[in-house]
C-alpha positions in Angstrom: 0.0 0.0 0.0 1.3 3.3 -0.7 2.8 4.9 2.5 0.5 8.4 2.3 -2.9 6.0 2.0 -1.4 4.1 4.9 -0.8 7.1 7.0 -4.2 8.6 6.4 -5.7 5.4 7.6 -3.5 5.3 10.7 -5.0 8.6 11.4 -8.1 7.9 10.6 -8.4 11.0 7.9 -7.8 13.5 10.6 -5.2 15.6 8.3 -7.8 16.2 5.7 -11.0 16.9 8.3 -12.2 20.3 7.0 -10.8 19.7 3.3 -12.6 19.6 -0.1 -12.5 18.9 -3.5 -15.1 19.7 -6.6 -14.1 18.8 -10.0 -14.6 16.8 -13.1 -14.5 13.1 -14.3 -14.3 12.3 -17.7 -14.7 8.4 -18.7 -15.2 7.3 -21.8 -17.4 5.0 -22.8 -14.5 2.6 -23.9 -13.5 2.7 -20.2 -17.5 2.3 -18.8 -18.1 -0.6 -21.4 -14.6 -2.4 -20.4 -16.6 -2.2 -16.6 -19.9 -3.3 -17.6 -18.1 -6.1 -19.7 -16.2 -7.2 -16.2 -19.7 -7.0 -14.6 -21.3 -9.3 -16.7 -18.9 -11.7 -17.3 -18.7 -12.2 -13.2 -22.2 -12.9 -13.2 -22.4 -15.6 -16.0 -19.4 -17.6 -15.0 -20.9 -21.0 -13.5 -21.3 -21.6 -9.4 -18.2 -23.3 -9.5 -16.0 -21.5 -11.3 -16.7 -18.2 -8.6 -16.2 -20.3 -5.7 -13.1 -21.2 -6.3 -10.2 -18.6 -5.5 -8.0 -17.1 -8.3 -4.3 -17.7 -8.2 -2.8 -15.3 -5.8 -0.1 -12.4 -7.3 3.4 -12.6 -6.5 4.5 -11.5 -3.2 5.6 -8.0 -5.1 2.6 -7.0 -7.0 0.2 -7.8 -3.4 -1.3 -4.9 -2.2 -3.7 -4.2 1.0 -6.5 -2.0 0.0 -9.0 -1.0 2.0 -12.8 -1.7 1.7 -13.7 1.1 -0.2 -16.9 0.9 1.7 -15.0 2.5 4.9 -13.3 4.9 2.9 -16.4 6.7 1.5 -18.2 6.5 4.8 -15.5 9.8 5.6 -16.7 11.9 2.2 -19.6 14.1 2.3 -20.9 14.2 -0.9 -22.5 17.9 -1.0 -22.9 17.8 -5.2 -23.0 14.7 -7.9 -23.7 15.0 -11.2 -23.7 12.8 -14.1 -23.9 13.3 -17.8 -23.3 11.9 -21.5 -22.0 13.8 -23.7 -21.0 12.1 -27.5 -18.3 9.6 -26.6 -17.7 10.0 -22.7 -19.5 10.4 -19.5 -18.7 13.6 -17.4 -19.0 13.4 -13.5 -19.1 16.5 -11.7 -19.0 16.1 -7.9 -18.1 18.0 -4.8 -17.4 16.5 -1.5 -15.4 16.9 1.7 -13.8 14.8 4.5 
């Protein structure tokens, strides 16, 4: 994990209480179709082949991440957005911690 999302979760966020962002995401729709193409290939692989647990990564590439879950129960969304526009989706969000 990298060390500055490390140390924010050792500190529970408390250097960025107060702080926030607004901006703009642009995805394309290559990049939303490559995620809807993940989504639906996990839900027609067979029982069997989901319980069983993929080959783990080399000691090297293995990262900790946090459940995104408890990271987004610290952001206050105050403004969200979302919009097509020809080729891409555009998310416009502001939010604090």
């Amino acid at each position: 994990m990298h060390p500055v999302l490390q140390h924010l979760i050792d500190t529970d966020f408390s250097d960025l209480q107060g702080s926030s962002v607004e901006g703009q995401f642009v995805v394309t729709d290559e990049l939303v179709n490559l995620g809807l193409h993940e989504l639906v290939s996990q839900l027609t692989k067979p029982a069997s082949a989901t319980s069983t647990a993929p080959a783990a990564p080399p000691a090297s590439q293995t990262t900790e991440l946090p459940d995104p879950k408890l990271l987004l129960r610290k952001v206050k969304i105050e403004h969200l957005q979302y919009r097509t526009e020809a080729g891409r989706t555009v998310l416009e969000i502001k939010a604090g911690v």
